[in-house]
N, C-alpha and C positions, 0 to 999 in steps of 0.2 A: 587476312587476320593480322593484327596488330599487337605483338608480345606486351605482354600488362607486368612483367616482370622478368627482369636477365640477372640468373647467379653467376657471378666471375669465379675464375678458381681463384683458391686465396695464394697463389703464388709461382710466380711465373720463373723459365729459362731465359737470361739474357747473354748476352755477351760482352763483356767490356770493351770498349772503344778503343777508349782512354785513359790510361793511370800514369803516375807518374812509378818508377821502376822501382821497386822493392827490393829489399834485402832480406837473404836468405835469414839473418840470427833473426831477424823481429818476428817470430811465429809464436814465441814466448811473452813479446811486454805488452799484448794485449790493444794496441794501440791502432786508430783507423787514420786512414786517408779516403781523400773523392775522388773519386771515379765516376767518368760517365758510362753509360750502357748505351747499347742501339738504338734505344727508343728517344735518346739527346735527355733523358734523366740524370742526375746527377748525385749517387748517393755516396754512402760511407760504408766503404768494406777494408778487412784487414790488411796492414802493411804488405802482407807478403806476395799480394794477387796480381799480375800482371797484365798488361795489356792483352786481348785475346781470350781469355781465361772464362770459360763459361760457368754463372752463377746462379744460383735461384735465389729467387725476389719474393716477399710478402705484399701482396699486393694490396694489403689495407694501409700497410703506413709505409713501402718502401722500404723497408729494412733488410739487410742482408742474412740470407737463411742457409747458404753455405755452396762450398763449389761442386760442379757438375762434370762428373769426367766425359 
């Protein structure tokens, strides 16, 4: 049988690759950088996330949904 239809969850666990190193005050001004994730994605999450740092992803636009401990 051949699936006529596949539901994705709408938001996945990744992990960060790669960021450039954040600083501790920026949790406040609200502001992003790019980061890649394991899948070689490449989105925008907040200054303060570090390399290694596990995230959940929206997986209709890619957008950052918050970290994962």
């Amino acid at each position: 049988a051949v699936p006529l239809y596949i539901e994705l969850p709408t938001s996945v666990v990744l992990e960060i690759t790669y960021t450039e190193p954040g600083l501790q005050g920026d949790r406040s001004t609200g502001g992003t950088k790019p980061a890649t994730v394991e899948t070689g994605a490449e989105i925008q999450v907040p200054l303060f996330l570090e390399t290694g740092t596990k995230i959940k992803v929206d997986t209709r636009d890619g957008c950052y949904l918050g970290r994962v401990n």
